[in-house]
C-alpha positions as CSV (number, residue, x, y, z in Angstrom):
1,X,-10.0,50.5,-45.4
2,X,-12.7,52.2,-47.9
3,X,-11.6,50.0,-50.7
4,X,-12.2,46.8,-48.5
5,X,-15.6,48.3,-47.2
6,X,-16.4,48.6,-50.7
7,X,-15.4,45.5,-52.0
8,X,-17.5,44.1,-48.9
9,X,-20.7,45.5,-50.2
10,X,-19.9,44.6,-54.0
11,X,-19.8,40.8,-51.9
12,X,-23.2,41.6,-50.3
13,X,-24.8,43.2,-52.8
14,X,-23.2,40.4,-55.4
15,X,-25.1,36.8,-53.0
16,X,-28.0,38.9,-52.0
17,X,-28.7,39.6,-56.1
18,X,-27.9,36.0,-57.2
19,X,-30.5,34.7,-54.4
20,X,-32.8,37.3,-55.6
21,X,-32.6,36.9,-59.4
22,X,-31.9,34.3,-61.4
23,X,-33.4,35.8,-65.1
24,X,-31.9,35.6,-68.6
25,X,-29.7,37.8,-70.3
26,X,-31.9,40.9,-72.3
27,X,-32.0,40.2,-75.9
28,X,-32.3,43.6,-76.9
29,X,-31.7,46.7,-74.1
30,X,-35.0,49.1,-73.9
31,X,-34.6,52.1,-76.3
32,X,-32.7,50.1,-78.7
33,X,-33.3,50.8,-82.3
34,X,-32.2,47.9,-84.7
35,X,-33.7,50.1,-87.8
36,X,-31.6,53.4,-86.9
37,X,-29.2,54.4,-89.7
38,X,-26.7,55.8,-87.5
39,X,-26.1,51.6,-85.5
40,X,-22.5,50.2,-86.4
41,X,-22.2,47.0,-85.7
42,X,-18.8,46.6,-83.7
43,X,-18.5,42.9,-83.0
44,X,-21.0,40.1,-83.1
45,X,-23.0,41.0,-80.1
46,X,-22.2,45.0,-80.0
47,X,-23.1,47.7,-81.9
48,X,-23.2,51.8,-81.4
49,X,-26.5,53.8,-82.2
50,X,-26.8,58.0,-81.4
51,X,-23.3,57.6,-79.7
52,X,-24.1,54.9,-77.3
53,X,-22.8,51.4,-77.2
54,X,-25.3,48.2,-76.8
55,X,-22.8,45.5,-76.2
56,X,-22.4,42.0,-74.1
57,X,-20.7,42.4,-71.0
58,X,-20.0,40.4,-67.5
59,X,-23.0,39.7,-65.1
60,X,-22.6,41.4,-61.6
61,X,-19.7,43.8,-63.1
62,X,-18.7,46.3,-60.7
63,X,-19.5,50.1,-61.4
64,X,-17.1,52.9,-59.8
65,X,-17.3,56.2,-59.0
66,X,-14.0,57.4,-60.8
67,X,-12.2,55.5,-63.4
68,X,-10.0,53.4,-61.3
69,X,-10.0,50.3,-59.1
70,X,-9.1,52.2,-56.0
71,X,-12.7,54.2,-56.6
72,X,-15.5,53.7,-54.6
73,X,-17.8,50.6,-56.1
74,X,-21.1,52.3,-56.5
75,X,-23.7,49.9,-58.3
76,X,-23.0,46.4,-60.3
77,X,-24.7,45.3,-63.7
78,X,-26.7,42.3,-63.3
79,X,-27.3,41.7,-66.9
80,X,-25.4,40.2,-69.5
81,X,-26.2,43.1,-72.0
82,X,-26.4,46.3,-71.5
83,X,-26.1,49.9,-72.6
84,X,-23.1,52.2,-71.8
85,X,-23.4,56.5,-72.6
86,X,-20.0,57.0,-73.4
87,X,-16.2,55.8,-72.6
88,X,-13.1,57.6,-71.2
89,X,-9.6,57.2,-70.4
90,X,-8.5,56.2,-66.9
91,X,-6.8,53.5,-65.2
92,X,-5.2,50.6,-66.7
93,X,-6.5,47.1,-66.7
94,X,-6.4,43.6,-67.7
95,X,-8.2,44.7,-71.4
96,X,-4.8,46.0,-72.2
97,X,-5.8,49.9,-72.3
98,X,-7.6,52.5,-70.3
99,X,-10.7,52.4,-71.7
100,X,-13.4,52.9,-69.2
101,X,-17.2,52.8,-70.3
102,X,-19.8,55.2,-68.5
103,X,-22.9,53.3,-67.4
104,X,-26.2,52.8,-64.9
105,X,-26.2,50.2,-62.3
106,X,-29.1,47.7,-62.0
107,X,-29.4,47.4,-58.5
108,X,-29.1,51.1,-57.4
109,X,-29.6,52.9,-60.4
110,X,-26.1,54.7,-59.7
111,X,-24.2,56.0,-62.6
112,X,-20.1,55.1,-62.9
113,X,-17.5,53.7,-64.6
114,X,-17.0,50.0,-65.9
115,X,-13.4,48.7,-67.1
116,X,-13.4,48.1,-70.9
117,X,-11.9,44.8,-69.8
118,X,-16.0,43.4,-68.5
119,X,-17.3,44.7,-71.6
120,X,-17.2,42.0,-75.0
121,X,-16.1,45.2,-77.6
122,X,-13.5,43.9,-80.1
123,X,-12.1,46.9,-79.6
124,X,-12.2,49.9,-77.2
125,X,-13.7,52.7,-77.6
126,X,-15.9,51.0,-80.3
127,X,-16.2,53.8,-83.5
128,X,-19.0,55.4,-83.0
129,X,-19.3,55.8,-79.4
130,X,-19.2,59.4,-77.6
131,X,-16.3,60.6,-75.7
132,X,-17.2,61.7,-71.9
């Protein structure tokens, strides 16, 4: 029953945002810094900088609480870019591992967990990129 409560507000939360917003994708996430020594580019849209990963990723992705599908949804990413703190191992999923990328939600501000399979890495983790 909590999973399809949650999946119900993901579906709100998903028609009320695409009513609300219908803006590009960023170009370049705030606090970005092309010019840092430490970016690695990772594939043609993605790159890691101090630990973090700037990369492509599905618009209106889910967030969880935990790293697993059975987790609470607790914000989405309305972007098409955006900026994830770190990555962990949890549940399997279509990507083919369980990677698991820790980011902040656009619509909340909630912090959780995003499958590696919504994010455009070429591969996962990206080198780099902190371990949570």
């Amino acid at each position: 029953m909590a999973r399809f409560t949650s999946l119900l507000t993901a579906a709100v939360i998903a028609a009320t945002s695409t009513m609300a917003f219908s803006g590009a994708a960023q170009a370049n996430p705030a606090g970005a810094s092309p010019a840092a020594t430490a970016k690695l580019q990772v594939s043609a849209d993605c790159y890691t900088d101090g630990g973090k990963l700037y990369c492509g990723n599905y618009a209106n992705a889910a967030i969880y609480e935990h790293r697993r599908f059975d987790s609470p949804i607790v914000d989405f990413v309305r972007t098409t870019f955006s900026v994830f703190s770190c990555w962990g191992h949890g549940e399997a999923h279509s990507g083919g591992n369980d990677i698991w990328y820790w980011t902040n939600g656009d619509y909340n501000g909630r912090w959780g967990n995003m499958p590696a399979s919504e994010v455009f890495t070429s591969e996962d983790p990206p080198a780099g990129m902190t371990q949570c």
